[in-house]
C-alpha positions in Angstrom: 257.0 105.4 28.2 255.6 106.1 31.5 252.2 104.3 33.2 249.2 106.0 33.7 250.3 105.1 37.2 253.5 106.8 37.2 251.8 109.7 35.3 249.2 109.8 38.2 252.4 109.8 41.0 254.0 112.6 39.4 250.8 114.5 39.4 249.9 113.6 43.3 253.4 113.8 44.7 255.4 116.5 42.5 258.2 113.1 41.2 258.4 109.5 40.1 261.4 107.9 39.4 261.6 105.5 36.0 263.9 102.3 36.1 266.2 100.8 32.9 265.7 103.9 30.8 269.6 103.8 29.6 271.3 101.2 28.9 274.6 99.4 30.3 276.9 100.4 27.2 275.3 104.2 27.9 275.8 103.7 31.8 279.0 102.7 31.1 280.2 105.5 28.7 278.7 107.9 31.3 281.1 106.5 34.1 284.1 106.4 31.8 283.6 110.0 30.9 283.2 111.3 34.2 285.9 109.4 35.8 287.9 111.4 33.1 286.5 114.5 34.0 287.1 113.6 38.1 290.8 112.6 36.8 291.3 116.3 35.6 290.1 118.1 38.8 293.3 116.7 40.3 295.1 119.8 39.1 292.5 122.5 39.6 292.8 124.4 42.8 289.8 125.9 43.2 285.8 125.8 41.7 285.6 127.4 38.2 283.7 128.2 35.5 283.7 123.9 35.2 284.8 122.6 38.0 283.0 122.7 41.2 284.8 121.3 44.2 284.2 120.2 47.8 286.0 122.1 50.8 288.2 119.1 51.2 289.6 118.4 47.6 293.5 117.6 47.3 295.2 116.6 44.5 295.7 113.5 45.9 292.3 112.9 46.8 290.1 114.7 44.2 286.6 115.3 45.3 284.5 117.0 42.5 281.1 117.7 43.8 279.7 119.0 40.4 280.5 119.6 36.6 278.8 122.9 35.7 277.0 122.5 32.7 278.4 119.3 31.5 276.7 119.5 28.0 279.1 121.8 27.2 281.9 120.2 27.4 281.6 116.4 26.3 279.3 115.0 23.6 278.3 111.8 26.0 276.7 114.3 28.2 275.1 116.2 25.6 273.1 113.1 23.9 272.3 112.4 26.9 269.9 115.6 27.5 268.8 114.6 24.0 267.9 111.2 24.8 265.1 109.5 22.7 263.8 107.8 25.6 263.8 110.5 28.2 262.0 113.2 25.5 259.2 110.6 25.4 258.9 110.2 29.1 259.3 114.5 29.2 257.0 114.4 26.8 254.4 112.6 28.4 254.3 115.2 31.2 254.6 119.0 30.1 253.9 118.7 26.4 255.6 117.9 22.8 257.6 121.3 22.9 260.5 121.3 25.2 263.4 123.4 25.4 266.2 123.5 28.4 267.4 125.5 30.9 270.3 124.1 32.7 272.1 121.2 33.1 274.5 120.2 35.7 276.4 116.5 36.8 276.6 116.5 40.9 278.7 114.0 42.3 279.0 112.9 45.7 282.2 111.3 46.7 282.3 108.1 49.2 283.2 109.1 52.6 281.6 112.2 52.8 280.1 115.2 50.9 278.4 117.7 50.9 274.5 117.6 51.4 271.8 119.9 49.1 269.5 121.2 51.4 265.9 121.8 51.3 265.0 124.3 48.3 262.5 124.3 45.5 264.1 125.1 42.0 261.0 127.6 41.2 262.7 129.8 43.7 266.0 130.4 41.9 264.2 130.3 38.6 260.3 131.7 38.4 258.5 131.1 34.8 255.4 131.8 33.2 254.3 129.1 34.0 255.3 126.0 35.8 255.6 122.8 33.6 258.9 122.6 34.4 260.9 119.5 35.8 264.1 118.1 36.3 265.3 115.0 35.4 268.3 112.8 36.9 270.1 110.0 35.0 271.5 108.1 37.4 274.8 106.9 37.0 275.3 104.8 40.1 272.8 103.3 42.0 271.1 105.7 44.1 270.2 105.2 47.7 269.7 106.0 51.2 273.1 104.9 51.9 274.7 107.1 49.4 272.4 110.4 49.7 269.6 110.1 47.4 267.8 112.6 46.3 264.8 112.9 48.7 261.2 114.6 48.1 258.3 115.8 50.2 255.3 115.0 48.5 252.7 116.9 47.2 254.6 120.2 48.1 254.7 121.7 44.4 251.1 122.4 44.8 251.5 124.7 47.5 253.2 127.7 48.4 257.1 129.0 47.7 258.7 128.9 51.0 261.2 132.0 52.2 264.9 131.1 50.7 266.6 134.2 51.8 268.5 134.8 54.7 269.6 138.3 56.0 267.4 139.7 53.1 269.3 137.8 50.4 269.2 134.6 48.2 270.4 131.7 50.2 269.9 129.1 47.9 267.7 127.1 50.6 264.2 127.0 53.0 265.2 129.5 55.9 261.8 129.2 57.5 262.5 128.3 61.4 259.4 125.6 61.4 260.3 124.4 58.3 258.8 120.5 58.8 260.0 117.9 56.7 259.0 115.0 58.3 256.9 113.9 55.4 260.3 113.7 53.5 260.6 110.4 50.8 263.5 108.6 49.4 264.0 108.4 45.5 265.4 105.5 45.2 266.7 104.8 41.5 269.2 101.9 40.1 271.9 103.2 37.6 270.5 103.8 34.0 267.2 104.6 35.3 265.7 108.0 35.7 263.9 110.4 39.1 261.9 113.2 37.6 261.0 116.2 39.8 258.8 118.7 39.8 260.1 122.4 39.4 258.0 123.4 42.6 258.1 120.4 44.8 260.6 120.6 47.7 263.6 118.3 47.8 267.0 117.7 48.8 269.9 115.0 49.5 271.9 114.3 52.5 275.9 114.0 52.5 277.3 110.7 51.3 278.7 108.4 54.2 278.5 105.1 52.0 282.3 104.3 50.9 280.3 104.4 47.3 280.5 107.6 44.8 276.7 108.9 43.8 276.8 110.9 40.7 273.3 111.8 39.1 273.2 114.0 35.9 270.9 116.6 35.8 268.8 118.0 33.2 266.2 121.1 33.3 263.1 120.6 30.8 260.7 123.5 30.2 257.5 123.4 28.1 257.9 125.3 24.9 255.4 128.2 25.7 257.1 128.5 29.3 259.5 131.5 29.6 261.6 132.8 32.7 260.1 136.3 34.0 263.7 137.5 34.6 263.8 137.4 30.7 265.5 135.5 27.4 267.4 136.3 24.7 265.1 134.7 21.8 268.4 133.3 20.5 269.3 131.6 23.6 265.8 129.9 24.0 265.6 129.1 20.6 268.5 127.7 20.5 267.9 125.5 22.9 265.1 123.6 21.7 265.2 120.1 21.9 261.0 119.4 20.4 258.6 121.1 18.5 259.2 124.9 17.6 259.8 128.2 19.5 256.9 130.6 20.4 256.8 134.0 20.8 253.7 134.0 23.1 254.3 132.6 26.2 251.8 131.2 28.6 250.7 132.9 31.6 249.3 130.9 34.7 248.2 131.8 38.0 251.4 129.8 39.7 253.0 131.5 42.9 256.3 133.5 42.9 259.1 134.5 45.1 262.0 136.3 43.3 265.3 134.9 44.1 266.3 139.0 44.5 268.5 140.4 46.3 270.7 137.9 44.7 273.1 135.8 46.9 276.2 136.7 49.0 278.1 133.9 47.1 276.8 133.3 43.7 278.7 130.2 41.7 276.7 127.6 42.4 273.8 126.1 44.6 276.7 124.6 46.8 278.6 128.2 47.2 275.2 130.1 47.4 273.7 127.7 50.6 277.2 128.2 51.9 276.2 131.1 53.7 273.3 129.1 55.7 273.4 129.5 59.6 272.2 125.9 59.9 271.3 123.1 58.0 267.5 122.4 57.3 267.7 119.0 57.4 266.6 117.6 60.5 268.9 114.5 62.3 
């Protein structure tokens, strides 16, 4: 269960990250399965409807970037999201009714990879309102050497910065005096946990450590929070993971930027901040 303290630096800052919330045996069955999964890529050709691949991938060199909805396709990944521990911790911080809205496993090879640049989730995906966060099981230590997820704190109090570029969804902040100076590491040892506010901005810079980086993510929504582009009651209801569906969602005053026109290359947030001019991280 999460501190008061921990409560109080998600609240201030928009994430906290939890340490020794799995443990090694469930570390280890992550790894296992997603070495499988990595093994398989060999013989794809191109990003599909599971596979998502970097630029450079060979089948001699395999470099996966992401599993697209992972829960889908192994049971390991799917108890994961379900997780006793991390419900509690979820729990503690948008309610006893949660349901989900995407999952995905991103990996980042040694060597090199690719970066995720500056972007707030709200701006691909606008609720009701905004108790909404993502959590990331880490399944390797996650560092600054490695490209760990950084955050800039307190931003998911403020506004939704512009992520279009040419007048459509890029996926990424396109504002020319974009500042993220303020930027944090989130730092988190394998089998522990970073949770992230669906506002606050964040990121993660390529991978130059000769060390993989894979971090499982999972999107939690309260139960009474519901996506203004609309649901299918059978798709939210059906996934639930606490407490019981509603038919009246909540309404908040929370700011909103339609992710419309959509992107040039839809797919993924990899293909869709493809299109990007430059990068918005500053070196």
């Amino acid at each position: 269960m999460l501190t008061d303290e921990q409560i109080y630096a998600y609240k201030r800052d928009g994430y906290v990250s939890v340490e020794g919330v799995l443990s090694e045996t469930e570390v280890a069955d992550l790894r296992r399965v997603t070495d499988e999964f990595v093994e398989k890529s060999r013989y794809v050709k191109e990003s599909d409807g599971v596979f998502d691949l970097e630029p450079d991938h060979t089948r001699e060199a395999p470099k996966l970037r992401r599993l697209k909805s992972p829960i889908d396709i192994h049971e390991v990944y799917r108890n994961t999201l379900g997780h006793e521990k991390i419900l509690e911790i979820v729990s503690q911080l948008i309610g006893p009714s949660i349901w989900t809205n995407g999952n995905k496993l991103n990996m980042k090879t040694g060597g090199g990879s690719s970066p995720v640049e500056w972007h707030q989730d709200w701006a691909w995906y606008p609720f009701t309102n905004d108790d909404l966060l993502a959590v990331g099981v880490c399944i390797d230590d996650m560092n600054e050497a490695n490209g760990c997820l950084m955050g800039i704190p307190g931003t998911h109090k403020g506004r939704i910065l512009d992520h279009h570029q040419d007048g459509r969804f890029a996926g990424a902040v396109t504002e020319q005096d974009f500042d993220d100076s303020k930027a944090q590491k989130i730092e988190v040892k394998a089998g522990g946990i970073s949770i992230h506010h669906v506002r606050v901005l964040h990121g993660s810079l390529p991978n130059l450590s000769p060390n993989p980086r894979r971090l499982l993510l999972f999107q939690y929504c309260a139960g009474d929070a519901w996506p203004l582009r609309g649901v299918e009651w059978d798709v939210y209801a059906s996934s639930f993971l606490l407490g019981e569906p509603t038919n009246q969602p909540r309404l908040t005053e929370v700011p909103v930027r339609s992710p419309l026109p959509g992107p040039k290359k839809a797919g993924s947030l990899y293909e869709t901040q493809s299109v990007l001019g430059r990068s918005t991280f500053s070196t």
